[in-house]
C-alpha positions in Angstrom: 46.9 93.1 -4.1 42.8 92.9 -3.4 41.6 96.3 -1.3 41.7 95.6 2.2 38.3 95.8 3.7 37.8 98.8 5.5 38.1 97.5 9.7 35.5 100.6 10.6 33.1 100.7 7.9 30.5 99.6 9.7 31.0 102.0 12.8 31.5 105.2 10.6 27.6 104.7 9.4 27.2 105.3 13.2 26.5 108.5 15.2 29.1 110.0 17.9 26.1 109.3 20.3 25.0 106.0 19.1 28.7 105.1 19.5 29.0 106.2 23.1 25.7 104.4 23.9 27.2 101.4 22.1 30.0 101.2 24.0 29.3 102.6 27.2 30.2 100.3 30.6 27.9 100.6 33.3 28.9 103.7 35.4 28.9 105.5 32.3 25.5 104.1 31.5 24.4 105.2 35.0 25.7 109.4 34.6 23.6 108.9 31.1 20.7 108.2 32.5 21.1 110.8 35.9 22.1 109.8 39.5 18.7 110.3 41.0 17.3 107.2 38.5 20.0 105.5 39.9 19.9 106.4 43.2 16.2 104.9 43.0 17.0 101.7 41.8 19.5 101.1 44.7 16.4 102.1 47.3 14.7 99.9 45.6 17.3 97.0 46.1 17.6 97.5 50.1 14.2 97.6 50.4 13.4 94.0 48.9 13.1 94.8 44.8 14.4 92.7 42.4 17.4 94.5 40.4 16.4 93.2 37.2 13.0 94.7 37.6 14.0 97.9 38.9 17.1 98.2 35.6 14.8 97.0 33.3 13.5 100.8 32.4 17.4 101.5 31.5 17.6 98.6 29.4 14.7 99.5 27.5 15.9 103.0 27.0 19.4 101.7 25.7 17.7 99.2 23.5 15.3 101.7 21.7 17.5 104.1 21.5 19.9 102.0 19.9 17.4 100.4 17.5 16.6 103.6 15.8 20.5 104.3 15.4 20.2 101.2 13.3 17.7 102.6 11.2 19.7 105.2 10.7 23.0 103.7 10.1 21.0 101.7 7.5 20.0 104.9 6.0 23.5 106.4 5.9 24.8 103.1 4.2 22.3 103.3 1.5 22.7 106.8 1.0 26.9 106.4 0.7 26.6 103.0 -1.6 23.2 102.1 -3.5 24.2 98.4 -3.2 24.8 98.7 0.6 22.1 96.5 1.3 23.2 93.5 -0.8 26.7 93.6 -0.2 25.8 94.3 3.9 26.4 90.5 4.9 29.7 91.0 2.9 30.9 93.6 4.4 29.9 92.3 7.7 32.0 89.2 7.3 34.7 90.7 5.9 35.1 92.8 9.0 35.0 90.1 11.3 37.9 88.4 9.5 40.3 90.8 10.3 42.5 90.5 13.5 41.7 93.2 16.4 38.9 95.0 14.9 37.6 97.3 17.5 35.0 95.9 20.1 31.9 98.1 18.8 33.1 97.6 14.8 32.3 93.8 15.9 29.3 93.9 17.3 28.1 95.5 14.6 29.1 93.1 11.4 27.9 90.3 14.1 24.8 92.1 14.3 24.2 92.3 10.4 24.6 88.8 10.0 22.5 88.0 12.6 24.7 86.8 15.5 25.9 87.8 19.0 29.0 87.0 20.6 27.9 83.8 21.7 26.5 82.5 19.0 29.2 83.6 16.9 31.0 80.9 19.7 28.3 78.4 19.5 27.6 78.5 15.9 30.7 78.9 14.2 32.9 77.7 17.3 35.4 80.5 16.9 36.3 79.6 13.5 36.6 82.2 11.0 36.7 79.8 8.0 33.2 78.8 8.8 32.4 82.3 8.4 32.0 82.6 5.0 29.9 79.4 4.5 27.6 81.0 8.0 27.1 84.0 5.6 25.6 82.4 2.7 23.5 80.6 4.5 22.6 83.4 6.4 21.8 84.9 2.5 19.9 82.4 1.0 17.4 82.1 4.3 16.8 85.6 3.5 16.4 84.7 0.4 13.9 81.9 0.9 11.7 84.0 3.5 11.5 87.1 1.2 10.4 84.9 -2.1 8.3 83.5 0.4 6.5 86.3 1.9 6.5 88.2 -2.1 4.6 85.3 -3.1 1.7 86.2 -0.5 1.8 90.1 0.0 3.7 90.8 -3.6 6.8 93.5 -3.3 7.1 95.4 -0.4 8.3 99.2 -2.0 8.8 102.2 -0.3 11.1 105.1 0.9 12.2 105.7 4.2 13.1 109.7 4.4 14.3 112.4 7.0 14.4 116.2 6.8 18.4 116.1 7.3 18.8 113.9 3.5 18.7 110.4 5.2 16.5 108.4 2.5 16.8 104.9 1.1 14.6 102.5 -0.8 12.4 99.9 1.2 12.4 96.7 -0.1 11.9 93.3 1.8 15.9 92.6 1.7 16.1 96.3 3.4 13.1 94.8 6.2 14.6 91.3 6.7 18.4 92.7 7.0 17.3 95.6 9.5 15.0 93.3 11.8 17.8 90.4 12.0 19.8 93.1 12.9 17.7 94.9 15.7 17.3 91.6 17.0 20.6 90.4 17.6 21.8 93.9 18.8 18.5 93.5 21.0 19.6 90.2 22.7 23.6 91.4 22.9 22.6 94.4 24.7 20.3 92.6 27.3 23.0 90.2 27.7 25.7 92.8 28.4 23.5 95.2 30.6 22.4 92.0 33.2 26.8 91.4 33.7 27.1 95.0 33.7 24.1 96.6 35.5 24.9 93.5 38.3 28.6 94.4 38.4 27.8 98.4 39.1 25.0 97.8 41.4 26.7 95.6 43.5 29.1 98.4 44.3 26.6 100.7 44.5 24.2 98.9 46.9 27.1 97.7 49.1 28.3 101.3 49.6 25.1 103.1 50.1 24.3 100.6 52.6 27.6 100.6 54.5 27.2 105.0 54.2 24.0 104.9 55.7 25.1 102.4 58.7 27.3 105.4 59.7 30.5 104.0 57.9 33.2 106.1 55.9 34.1 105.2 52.9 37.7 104.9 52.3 40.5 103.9 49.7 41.8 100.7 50.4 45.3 101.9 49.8 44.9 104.6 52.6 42.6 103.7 55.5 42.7 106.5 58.0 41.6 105.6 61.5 41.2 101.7 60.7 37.7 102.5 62.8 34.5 102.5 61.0 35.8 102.4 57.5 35.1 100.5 54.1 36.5 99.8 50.9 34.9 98.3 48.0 36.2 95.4 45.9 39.6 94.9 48.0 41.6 91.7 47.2 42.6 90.1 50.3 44.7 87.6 50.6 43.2 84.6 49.3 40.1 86.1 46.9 38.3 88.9 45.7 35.7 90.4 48.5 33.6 93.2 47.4 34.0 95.1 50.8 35.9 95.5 53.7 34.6 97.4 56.6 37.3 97.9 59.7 34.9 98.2 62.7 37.9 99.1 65.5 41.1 97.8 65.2 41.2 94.1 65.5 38.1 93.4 64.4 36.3 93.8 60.1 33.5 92.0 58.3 34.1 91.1 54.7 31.4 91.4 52.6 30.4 89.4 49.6 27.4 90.4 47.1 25.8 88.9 44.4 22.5 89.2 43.0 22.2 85.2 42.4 18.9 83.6 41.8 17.8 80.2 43.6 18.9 78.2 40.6 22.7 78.9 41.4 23.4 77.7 45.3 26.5 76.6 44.4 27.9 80.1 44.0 26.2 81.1 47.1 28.5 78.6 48.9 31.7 79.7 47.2 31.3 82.9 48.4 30.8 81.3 51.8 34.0 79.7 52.0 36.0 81.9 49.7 38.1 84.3 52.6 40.3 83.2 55.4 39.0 84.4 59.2 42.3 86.4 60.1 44.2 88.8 58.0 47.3 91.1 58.5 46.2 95.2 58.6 48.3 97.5 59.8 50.8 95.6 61.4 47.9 93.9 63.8 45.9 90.4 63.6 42.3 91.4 62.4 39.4 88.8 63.1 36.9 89.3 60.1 33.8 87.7 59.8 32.3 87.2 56.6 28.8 88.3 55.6 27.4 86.8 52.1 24.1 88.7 50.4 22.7 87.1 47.5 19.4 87.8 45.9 17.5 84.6 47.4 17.8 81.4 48.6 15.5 78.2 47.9 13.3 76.9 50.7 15.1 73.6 50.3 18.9 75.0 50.1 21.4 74.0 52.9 23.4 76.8 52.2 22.5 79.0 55.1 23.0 75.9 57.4 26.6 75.1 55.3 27.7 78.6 56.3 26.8 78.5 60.1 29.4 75.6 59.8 31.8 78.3 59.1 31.1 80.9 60.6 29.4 83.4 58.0 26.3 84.5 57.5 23.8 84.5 54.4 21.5 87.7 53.5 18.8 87.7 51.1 18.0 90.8 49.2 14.4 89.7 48.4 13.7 90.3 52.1 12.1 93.3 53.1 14.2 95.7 54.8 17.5 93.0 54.6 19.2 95.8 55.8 18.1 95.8 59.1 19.0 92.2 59.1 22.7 93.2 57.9 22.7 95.7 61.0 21.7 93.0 64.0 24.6 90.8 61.7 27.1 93.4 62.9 25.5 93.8 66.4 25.7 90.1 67.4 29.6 90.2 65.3 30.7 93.3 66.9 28.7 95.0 69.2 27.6 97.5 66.5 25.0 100.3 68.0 22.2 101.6 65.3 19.2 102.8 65.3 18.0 100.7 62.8 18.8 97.6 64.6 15.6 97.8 66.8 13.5 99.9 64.6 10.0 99.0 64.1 9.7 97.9 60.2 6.7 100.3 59.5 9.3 103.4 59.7 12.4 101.5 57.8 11.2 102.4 54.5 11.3 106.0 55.4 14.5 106.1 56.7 16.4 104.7 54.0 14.5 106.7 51.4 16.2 110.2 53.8 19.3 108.4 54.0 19.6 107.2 50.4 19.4 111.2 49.8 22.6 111.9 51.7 25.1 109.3 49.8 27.9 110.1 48.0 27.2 107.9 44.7 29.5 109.5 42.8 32.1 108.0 44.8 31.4 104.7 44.0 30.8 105.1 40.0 34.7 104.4 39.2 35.4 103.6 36.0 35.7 99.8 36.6 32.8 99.5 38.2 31.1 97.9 34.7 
């Protein structure tokens, strides 16, 4: 029998840290990078900012960071085998061939081969048999570029070197292998952040702004007073909501958020008509309106008239101060009393930035908010 190709090869040329990074979900991403950046972004969310602008400086951070662990882990390779580099696509699709290969093992021999998740579905179409003829294809247009770009510059040599005994000789192969590399890891990481970063914010932006309407936040499994308490991400009876806030017993608001551009109305009026009106709590009939916040709305969309038609409400986040709009929702629903309701807009921006200070973030950074 042939050796069997090692399933963590790849991920053992890897640092404990790098790995972490690799792997990490988005409430792990967000105690990385410290709860005050964090706690910025979400002010910058309720007060009209785009979330992809405001993560963007995370992303950035992740991606370099994780860019120079390739260097490394090219390093380490070359320093373990001195025909890493040659046999790298190899290796890569060996790994890949195997049956339950760790996540992060993955995304690495897709990485070295050029390809993220997606385009290992696009490209290949989930078939592992086309792997083999992907990778030498992959090879030779190496191949073609390198003899192309030796014939103009001539050989690209070199040594790459660190004071701990990393060191590894540059060629153009070692160039073109490590920059198809970066780039795939570079678009799988921005691909995973926007799901992930979107999935923990959402939590985090609906809680801080229920906290700082006065609200308590709750478990869902053991509401206390059933007055002026939320949970987040409940499942009711019929779908998903991401919150539920019990005003006084009989009467909630379910809350839906998304950060959904104006190219994707449709989902904006799902989430319009996903939850029934009444639902069993406590042994009592609760009326619950619905309130929908979505990143914007185009001038042209019928949505917000679609969900008048049943009784919910649309909020855009790339208003200013959509908060206070979220507050006059409640008013008008249930006779919610806040100052912020008829607060002049020049002083809203100051009061969320001394509110923002007093929430409990921690408590919504569970482990599946990613």
């Amino acid at each position: 029998m042939g050796r069997q190709p090692d399933g963590n090869a790849l991920l053992r040329l890897v640092s404990p840290e790098a790995v972490k990074l690799l792997t990490a979900g988005g409430a792990e991403l967000a105690r990385r990078v410290g709860i005050d950046v964090v706690r910025g972004i979400v002010l910058d969310v309720l007060t009209g900012k785009n979330l992809r602008d405001s993560t963007e400086v995370l992303t950035r951070r992740r991606i370099a960071a994780l860019n120079l662990a390739m260097v490394s882990m090219f390093l380490r390779g070359s320093r373990a085998s001195p025909d890493f580099i040659q046999r790298l696509p190899h290796l890569a699709t060996a790994n890949l061939a195997q049956p339950g290969i760790p996540k992060a093992e993955r995304w690495l021999a897709q990485w070295m081969i050029g390809l993220t998740d997606k385009a290992l579905q696009n490209v290949l179409r989930d078939d592992p048999r086309a792997l083999a003829e992907y990778r030498d294809q992959y090879i030779q247009a190496c191949a073609q570029a390198i003899a192309g770009q030796a014939q103009q510059e001539g050989e690209l040599r070199g040594v790459l070197e660190t004071p701990s005994g990393l060191k590894a000789q540059v060629n153009w192969l070692f160039m073109t292998y490590l920059a198809g590399a970066v780039g795939a890891q570079t678009l799988a990481i921005r691909g995973s952040e926007k799901s992930a970063y979107g999935k923990l914010f959402e939590k985090l932006v609906l809680g801080s702004l229920l906290s700082i309407l006065g609200f308590k936040h709750v478990p869902r499994e053991n509401p206390q007073t059933l007055r002026g308490e939320f949970w987040l991400a409940s499942r009711g009876e019929r779908r998903e909501s991401d919150a539920t806030l019990l005003y006084e017993p009989g009467k909630g608001v379910r809350f839906d958020i998304g950060f959904i551009g104006r190219g994707n109305p449709e989902i904006s009026l799902d989430k319009v008509t996903r939850f029934e009106r009444e639902t069993e709590l406590g042994g009592r009939k609760w009326y619950m309106g619905t309130v929908i916040i979505v990143d914007r709305i185009g001038p042209n969309s019928r949505i917000q008239e679609l969900a008048r038609r049943v009784r919910g409400t649309i909020v855009q986040m790339s208003a200013a101060y959509w908060p206070q709009e979220v507050a006059r929702i409640l008013s008008a629903l249930l006779g919610f009393k806040h100052e912020l309701v008829k607060m002049r807009q020049e002083g809203i921006h100051d009061f969320l930035r001394r509110r923002m200070r007093e929430v409990l973030l921690e408590e919504f950074l569970t482990p599946d908010a990613r």
